[in-house]
LUMVO-888965 format. One record per atom (N, C-alpha, C): residue in three letters; x, y, z. Coordinates in steps of 0.02 Angstrom, whole numbers, plus 50000, padded with zeros to 5 digits. Example, Ala and Ser with C-alpha at 12.3 -4.5 7.8 and 13.67 -1.06 7.14 Angstrom:
! LUMVO-888965
ALA506604971650390/ALA506154977550390/ALA506604983550390/SER506424988850354/SER506844994750357/SER506455000250394/
! end
This chain:
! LUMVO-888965
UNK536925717352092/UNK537325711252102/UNK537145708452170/UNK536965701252199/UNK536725698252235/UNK537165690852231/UNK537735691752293/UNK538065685752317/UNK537655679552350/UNK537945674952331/UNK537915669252379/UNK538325662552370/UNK538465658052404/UNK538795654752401/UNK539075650052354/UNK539735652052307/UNK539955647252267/UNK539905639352287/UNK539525634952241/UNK539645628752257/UNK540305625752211/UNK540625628952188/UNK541315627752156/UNK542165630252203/UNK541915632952231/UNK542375637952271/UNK542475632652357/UNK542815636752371/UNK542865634952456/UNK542255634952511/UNK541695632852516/UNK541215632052550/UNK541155637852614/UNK541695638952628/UNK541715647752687/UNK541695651252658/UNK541885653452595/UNK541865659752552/UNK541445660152516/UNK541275669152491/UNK540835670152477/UNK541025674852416/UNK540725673352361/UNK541045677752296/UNK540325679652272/UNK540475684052213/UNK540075686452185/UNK539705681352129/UNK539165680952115/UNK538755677352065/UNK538175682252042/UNK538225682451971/UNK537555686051952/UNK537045680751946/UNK536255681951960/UNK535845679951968/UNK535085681851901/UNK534795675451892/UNK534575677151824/UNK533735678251864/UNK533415682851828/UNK532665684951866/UNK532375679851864/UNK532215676851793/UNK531845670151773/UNK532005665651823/UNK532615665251842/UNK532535658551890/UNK532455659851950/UNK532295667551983/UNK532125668252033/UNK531485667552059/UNK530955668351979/UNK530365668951979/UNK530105661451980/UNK530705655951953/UNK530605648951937/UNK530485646552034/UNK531135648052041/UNK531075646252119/UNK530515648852173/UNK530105651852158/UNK529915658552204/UNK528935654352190/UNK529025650252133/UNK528305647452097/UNK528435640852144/UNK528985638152135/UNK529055630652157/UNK528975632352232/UNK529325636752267/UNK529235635852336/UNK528355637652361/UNK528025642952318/UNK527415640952330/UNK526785634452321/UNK527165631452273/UNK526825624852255/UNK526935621452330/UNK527465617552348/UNK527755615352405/UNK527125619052453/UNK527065624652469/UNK526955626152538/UNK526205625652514/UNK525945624652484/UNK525025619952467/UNK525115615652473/UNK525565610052435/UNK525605603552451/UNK525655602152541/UNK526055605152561/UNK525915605252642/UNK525475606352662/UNK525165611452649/UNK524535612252679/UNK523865607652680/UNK524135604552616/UNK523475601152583/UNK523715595052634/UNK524375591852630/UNK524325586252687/UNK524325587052767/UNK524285593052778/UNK524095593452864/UNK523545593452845/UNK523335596552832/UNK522395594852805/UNK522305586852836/UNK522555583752766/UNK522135579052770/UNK522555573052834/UNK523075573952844/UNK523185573252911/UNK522725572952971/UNK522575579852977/UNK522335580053030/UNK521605579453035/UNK521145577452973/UNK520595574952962/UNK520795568452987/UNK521275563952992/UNK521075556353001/UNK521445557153075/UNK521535562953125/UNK521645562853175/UNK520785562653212/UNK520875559753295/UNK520075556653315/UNK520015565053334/UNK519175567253338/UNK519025572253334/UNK519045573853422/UNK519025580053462/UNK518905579353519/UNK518045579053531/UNK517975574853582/UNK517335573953610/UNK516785576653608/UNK516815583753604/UNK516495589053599/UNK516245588853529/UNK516625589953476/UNK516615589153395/UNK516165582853394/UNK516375578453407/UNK515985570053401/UNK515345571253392/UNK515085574353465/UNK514375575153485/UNK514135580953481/UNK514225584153398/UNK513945591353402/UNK513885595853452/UNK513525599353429/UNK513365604853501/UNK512775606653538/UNK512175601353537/UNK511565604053560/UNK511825600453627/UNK511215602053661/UNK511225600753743/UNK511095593153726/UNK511395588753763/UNK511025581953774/UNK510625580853830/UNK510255575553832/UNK509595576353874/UNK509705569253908/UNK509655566953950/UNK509885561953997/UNK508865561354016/UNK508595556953995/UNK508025553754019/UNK508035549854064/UNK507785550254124/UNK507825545154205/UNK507135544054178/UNK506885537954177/UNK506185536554155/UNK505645534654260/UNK505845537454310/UNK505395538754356/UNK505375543954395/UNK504935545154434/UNK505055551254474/UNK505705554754497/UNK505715559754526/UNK506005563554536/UNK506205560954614/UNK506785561554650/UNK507015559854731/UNK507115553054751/UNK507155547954723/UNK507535541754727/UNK508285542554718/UNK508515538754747/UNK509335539154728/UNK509525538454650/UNK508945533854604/UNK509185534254541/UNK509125540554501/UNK508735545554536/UNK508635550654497/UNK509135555054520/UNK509535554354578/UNK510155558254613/UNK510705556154593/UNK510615548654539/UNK511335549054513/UNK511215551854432/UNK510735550854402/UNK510585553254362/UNK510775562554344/UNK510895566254396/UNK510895574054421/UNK511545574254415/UNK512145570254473/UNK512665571554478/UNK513045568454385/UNK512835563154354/UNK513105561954303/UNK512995567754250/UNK512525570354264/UNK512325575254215/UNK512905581854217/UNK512955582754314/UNK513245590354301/UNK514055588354280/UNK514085582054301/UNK515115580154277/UNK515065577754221/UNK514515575554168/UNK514515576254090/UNK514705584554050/UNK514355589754084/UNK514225593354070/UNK514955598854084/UNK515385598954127/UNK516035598554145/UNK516455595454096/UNK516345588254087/UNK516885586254048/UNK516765588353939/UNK516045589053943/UNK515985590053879/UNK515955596153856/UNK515995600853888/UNK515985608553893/UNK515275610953844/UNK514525607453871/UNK513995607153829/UNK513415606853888/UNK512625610653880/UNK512455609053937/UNK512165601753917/UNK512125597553987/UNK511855592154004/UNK511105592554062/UNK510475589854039/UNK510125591354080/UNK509695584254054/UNK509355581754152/UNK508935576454162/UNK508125578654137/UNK507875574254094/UNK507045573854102/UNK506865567454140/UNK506345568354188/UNK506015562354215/UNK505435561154172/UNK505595555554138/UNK504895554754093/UNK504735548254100/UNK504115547954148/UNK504055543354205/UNK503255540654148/UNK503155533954186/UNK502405530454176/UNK502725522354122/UNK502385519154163/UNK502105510554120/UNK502945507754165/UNK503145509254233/UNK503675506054252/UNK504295507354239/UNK504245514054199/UNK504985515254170/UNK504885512254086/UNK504525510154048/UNK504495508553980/UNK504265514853915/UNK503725518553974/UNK503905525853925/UNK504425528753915/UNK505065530653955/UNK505595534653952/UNK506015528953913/UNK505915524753920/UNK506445519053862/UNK506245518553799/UNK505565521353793/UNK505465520253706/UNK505465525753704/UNK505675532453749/UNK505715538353720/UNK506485539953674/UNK506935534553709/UNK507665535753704/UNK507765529753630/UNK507415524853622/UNK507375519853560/UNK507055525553513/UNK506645529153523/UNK506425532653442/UNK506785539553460/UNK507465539353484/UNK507625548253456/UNK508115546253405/UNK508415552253388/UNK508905550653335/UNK509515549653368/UNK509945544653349/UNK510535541453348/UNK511075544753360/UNK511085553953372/UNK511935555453372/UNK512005559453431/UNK511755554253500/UNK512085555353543/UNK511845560153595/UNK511255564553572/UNK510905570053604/UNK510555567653658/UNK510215562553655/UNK509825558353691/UNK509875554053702/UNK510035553753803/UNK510215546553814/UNK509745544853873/UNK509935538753897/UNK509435534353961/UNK509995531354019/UNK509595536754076/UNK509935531254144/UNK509445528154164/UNK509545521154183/UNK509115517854206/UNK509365512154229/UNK508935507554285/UNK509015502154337/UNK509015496954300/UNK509365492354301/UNK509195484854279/UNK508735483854259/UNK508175482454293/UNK507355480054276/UNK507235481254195/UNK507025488454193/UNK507015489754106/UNK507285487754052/UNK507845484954064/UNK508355483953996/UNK508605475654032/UNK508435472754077/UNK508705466054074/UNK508115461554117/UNK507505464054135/UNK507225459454166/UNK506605459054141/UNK506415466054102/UNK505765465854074/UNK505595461654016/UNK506015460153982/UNK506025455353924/UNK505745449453951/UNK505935446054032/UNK505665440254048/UNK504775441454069/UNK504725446954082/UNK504055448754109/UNK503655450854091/UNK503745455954023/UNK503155457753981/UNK503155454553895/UNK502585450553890/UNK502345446753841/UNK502545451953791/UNK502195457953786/UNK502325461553737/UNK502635467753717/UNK503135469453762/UNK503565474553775/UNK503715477053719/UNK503635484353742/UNK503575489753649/UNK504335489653644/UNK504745488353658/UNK505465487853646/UNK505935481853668/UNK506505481953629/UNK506765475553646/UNK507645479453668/UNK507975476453717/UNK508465483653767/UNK509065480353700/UNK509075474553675/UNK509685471853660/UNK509745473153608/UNK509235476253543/UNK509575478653487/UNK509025488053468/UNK508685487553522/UNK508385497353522/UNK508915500153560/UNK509385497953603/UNK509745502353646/UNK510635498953625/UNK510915504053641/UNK511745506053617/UNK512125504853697/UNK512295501553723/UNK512515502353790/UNK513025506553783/UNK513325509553847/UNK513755516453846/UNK514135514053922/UNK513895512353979/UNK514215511854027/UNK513815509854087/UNK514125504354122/UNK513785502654176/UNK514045510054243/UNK513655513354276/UNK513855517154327/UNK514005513454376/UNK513565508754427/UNK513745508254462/UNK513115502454508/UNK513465498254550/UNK512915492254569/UNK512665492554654/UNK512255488954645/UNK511955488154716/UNK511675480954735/UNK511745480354798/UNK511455471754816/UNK510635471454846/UNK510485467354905/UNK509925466454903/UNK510145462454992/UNK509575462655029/UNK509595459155095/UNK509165459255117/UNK509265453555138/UNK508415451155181/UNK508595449955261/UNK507715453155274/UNK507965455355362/UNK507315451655402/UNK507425450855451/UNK506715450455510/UNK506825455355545/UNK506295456155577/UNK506045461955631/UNK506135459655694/UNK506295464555741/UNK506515461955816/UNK505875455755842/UNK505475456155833/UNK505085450355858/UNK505115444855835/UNK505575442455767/UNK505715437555739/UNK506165431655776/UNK506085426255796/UNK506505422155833/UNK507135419355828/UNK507645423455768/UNK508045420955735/UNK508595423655716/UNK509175422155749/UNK509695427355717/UNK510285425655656/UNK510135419355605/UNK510485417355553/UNK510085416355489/UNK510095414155438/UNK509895414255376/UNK509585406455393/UNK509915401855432/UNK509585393455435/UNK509155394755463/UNK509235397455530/UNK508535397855593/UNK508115400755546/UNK507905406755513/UNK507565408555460/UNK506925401155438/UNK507495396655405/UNK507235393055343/UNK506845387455401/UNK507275387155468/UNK506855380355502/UNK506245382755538/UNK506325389255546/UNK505665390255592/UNK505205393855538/UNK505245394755466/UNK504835395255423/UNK504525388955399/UNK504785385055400/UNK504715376855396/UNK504385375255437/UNK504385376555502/UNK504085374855569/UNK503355379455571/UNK503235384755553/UNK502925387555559/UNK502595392255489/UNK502385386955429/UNK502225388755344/UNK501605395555368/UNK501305393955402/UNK500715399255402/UNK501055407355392/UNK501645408255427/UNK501875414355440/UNK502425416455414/UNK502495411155345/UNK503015411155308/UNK503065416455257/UNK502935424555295/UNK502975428855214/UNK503495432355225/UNK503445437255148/UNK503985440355143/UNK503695446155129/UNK503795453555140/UNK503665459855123/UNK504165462655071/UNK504085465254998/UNK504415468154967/UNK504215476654938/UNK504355479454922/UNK504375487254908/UNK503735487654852/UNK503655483154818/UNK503165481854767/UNK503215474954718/UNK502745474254679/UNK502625465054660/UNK502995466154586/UNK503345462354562/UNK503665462654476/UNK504495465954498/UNK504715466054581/UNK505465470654568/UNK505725465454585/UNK506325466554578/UNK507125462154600/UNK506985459554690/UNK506965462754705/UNK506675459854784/UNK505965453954783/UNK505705456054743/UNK504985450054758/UNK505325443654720/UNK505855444754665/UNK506005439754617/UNK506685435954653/UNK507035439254701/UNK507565436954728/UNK507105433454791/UNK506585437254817/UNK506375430354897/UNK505835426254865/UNK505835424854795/UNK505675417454779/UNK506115414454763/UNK506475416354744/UNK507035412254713/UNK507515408854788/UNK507455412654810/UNK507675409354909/UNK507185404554916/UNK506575407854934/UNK506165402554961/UNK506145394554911/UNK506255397554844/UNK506345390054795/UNK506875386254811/UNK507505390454842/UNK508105387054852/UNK508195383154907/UNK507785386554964/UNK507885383655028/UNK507075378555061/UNK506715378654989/UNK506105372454984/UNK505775375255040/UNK505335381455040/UNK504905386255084/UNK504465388055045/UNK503735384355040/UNK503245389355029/UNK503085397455080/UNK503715401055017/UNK503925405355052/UNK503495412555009/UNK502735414755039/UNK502415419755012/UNK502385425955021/UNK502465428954963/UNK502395437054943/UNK501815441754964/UNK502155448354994/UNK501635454655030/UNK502095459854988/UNK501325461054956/UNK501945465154915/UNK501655475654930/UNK502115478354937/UNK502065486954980/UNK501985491154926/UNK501875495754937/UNK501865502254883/UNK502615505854934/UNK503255502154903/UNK503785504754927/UNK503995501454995/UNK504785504055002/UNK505165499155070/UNK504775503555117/UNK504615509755131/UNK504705511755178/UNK504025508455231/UNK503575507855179/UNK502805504355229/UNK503185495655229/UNK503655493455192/UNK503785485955190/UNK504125485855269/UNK504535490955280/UNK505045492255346/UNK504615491555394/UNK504085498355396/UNK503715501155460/UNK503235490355483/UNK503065488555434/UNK502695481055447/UNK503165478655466/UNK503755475255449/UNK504395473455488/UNK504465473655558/UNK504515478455569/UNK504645482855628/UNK504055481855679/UNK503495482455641/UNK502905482555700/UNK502955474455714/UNK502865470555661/UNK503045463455667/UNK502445461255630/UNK501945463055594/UNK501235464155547/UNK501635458155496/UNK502345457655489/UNK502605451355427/UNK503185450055473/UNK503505445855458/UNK504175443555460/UNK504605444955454/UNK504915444855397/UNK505375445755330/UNK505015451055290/UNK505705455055270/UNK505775458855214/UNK506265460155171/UNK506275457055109/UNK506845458655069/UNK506815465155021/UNK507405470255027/UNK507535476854990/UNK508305478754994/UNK508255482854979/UNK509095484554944/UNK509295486455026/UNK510205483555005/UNK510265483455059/UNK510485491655104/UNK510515496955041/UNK510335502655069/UNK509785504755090/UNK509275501855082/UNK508605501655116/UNK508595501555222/UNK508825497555208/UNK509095490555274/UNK509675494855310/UNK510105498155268/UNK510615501055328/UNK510675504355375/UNK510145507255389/UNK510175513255444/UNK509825507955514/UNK509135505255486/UNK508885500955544/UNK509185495855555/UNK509545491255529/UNK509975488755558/UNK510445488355599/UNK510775496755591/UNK511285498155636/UNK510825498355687/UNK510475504155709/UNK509925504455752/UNK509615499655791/UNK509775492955768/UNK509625489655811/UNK508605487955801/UNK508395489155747/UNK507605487955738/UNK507505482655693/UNK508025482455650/UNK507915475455599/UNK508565470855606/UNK508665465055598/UNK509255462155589/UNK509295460255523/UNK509785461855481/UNK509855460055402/UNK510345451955415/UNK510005446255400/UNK510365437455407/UNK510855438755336/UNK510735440655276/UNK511155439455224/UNK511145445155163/UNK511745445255132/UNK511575453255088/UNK511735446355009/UNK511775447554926/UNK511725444854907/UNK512205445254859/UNK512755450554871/UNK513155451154817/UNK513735444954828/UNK514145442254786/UNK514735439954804/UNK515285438154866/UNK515425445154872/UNK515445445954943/UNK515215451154994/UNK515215450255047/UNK515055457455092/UNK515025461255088/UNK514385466155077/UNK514375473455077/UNK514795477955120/UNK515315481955098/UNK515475484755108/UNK515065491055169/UNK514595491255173/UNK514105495055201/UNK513875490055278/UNK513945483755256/UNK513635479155313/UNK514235474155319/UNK514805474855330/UNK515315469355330/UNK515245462855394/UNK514715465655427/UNK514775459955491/UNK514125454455474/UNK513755456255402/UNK513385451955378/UNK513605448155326/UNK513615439755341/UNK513545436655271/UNK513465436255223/UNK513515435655173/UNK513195434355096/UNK512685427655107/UNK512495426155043/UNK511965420655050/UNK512215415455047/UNK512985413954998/UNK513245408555000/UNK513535409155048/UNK513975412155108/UNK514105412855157/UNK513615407655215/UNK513025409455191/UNK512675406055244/UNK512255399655230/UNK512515400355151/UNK512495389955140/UNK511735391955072/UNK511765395555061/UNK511325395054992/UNK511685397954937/UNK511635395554861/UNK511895397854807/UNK511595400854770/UNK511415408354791/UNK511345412954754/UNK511785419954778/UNK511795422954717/UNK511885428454703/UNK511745433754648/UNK511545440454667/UNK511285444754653/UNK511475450854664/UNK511435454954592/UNK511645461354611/UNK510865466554562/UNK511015471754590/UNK510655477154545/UNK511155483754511/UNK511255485554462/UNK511255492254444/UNK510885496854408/UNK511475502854376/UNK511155508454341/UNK511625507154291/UNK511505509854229/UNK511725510054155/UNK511495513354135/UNK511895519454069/UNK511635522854040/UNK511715520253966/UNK511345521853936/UNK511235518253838/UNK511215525153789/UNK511235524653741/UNK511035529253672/UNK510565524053620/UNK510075529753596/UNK509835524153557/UNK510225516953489/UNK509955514853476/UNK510535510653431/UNK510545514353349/UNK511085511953347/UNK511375514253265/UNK511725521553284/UNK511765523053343/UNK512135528153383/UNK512855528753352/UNK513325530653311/UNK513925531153302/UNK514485526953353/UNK515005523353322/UNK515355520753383/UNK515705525853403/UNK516195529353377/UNK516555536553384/UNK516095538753431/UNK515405540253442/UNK514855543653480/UNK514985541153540/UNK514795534053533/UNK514775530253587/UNK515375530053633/UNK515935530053602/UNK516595529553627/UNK516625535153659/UNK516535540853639/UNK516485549553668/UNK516315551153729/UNK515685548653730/UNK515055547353797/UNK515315542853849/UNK515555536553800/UNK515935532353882/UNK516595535453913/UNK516995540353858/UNK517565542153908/UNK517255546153967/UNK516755550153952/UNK516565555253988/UNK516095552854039/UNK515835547854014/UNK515545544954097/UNK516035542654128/UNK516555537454110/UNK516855533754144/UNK517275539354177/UNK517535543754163/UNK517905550854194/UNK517505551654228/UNK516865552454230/UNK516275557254285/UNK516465549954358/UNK516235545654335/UNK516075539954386/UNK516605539354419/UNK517245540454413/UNK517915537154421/UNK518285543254484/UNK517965548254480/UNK518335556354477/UNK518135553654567/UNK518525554554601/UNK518655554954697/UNK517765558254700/UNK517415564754703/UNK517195567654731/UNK516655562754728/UNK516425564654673/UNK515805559554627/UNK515515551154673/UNK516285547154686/UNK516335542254709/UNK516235542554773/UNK516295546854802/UNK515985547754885/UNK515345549554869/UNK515045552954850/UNK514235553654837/UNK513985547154829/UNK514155543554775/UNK513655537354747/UNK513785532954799/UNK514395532454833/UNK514375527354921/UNK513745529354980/UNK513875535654967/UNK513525539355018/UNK512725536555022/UNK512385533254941/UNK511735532454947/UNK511735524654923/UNK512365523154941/UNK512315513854923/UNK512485511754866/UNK512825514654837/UNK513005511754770/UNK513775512554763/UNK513985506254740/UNK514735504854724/UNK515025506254644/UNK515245512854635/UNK515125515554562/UNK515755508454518/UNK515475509654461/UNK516025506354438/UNK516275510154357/UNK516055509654311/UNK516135515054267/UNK516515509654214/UNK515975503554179/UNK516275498354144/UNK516405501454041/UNK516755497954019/UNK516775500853941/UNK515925497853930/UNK515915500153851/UNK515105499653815/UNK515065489453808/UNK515615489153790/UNK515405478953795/UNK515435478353856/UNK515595478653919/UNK515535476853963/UNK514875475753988/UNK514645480153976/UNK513885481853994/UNK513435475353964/UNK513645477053904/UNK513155471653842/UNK513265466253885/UNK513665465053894/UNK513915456653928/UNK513765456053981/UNK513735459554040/UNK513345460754103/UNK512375460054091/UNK512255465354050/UNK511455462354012/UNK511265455854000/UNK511635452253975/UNK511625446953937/UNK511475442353990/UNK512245440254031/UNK512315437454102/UNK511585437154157/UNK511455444454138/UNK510905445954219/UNK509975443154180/UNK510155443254131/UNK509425443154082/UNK509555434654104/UNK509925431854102/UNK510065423854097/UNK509865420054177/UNK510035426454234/UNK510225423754283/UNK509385424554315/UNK509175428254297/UNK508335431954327/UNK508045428854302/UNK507765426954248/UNK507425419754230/UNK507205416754246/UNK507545411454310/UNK507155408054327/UNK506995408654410/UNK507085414954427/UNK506735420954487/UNK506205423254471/UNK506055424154423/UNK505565427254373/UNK505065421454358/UNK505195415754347/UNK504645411054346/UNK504425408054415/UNK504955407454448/UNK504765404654512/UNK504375409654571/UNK504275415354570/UNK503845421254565/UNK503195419254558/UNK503065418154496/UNK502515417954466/UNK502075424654429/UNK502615428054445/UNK502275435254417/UNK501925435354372/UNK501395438954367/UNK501005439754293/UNK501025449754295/UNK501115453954255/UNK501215459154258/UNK500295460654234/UNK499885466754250/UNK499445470354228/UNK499745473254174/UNK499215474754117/UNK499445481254074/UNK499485488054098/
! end
């Protein structure tokens, strides 16, 4: 005999009821049905819950391609993104430098891998927004071979004379280049970069047959500076910061928006009565047809890497103002900077070698 509660009786009391097997066995089937049916909908519940990050992007190592040498600051942010990818995705993360043709080998290395996320690209502006204006036949095209993922982080540009230069503003510059066309050059780091394409685009603005010396790098563009062998030299304005303070170069104008943060007692260019502006960064991509879920995965985890206090004192430390934009942002920044270089890029005159 097995009591339980009369539903005829007084609801506190408890009387005797006999109990039939069959319907114990009835109840005992149904409550197992029920507890599948549950199961079966956390299931599928939690299939249409978003997967964590990790899950997204399988589990092989991903490979971060810097397409130039090794010891530039782009390849030192390239290192630190890697080891705070590798932190936040609990997966290893490791850089190849797969350098040659300007950075266009390591970009068509990252356009022909496969799409889920294993293989990605940090890289400078130039490759993915300026080369389209400069090479006739470029084995890739950045706006539908590459998946943007996140802008890291930007940099400006400034142009300096050397202590023997007679001039301490951006005008005196343009009148005694005017006054004096023979000695009107400019030294840049090398011929086809953002520096040779930004001091034509000055010299176009400020009506200076204003001509190009072009260096194998800032550092021989500086040491001529300095001796006084040129004039002018335009390079990043982390290039420019140390001799400046020093007292060996004077930087007249930097080119971002507003004042570098790094050089605040220098002008910008519209500051000093010309309308331009210019920036440079880094961006990392996946190839295209990349998963958006993928894509989305990768940008939390950069934008976490870029954003994180420690990280952000490093990338100041070598001139760069991190920023850590979503995946359209980027596209739209591409778009913008491909529009704005153009006609720097013609007024140049560049013709690239194969």
């Amino acid at each position: 005999m097995i009591t339980k509660r009369s539903a005829k009786n007084d609801p506190t009391k408890i009387g005797p009821v006999t109990c039939d097997p069959s319907e114990m066995i009835r109840e005992e089937m149904m409550f197992h049905r029920r507890s599948l049916l549950s199961a079966a909908l956390a299931t599928a519940c939690a299939a249409m819950l978003p997967a964590p990050a990790a899950a997204q992007l399988g589990e092989q190592p991903i490979r971060i391609i810097f397409p130039f040498t090794p010891g530039g600051s782009g390849d030192a942010l390239s290192r630190l993104i890697a080891e705070r990818m590798r932190t936040e995705l609990n997966r290893p993360v490791i850089v190849e430098n797969r350098t040659g043709a300007g950075g266009r080998i390591g970009v068509q290395a990252v356009k022909n891998a496969a799409p889920d996320g294993s293989t990605l690209l940090l890289v400078p502006i130039a490759p993915v927004a300026v080369y389209p204006l400069v090479y006739q036949n470029l084995d890739y095209d950045p706006f539908t071979d590459l998946a943007p993922i996140s802008q890291l982080g930007t940099f400006d540009f400034g142009i300096a004379v050397g202590p023997k230069a007679p001039v301490k503003t951006l005008k005196e510059l343009v009148d005694w280049a005017k006054a004096n066309p023979k000695e009107a050059n400019y030294g840049t780091p090398a011929a086809g970069t953002l520096p040779h394409f930004l001091g034509a685009l000055f010299g176009e603005k400020a009506g200076l047959d204003f001509r190009h010396v072009t260096y194998k790098g800032s550092a021989a563009a500086m040491a001529d500076v300095v001796g006084g062998q040129i004039p002018v030299v335009v390079t990043t304005t982390a290039d420019l910061l140390e001799m400046h303070k020093g007292g060996r170069v004077r930087v007249l104008a930097t080119s971002d928006a507003q004042r570098s943060q790094f050089l605040p007692d220098v002008p910008t260019f519209k500051e000093a009565g010309y309308d331009l502006q210019a920036t440079g960064w880094y961006g990392i991509y996946a190839p295209a047809k990349t998963p958006p879920d993928v894509i989305a995965a990768l940008n939390k985890a950069v934008v976490s890497a870029v954003k994180s206090p420690d990280l952000r004192e490093r990338l100041l430390g070598f001139g760069l103002v991190p920023t850590g934009t979503s995946a359209a942002e980027l596209a739209e920044i591409m778009k913008r900077d491909a529009a704005f270089w153009a006609p720097a890029v013609k007024a140049s005159g560049f013709t690239p070698e194969k």
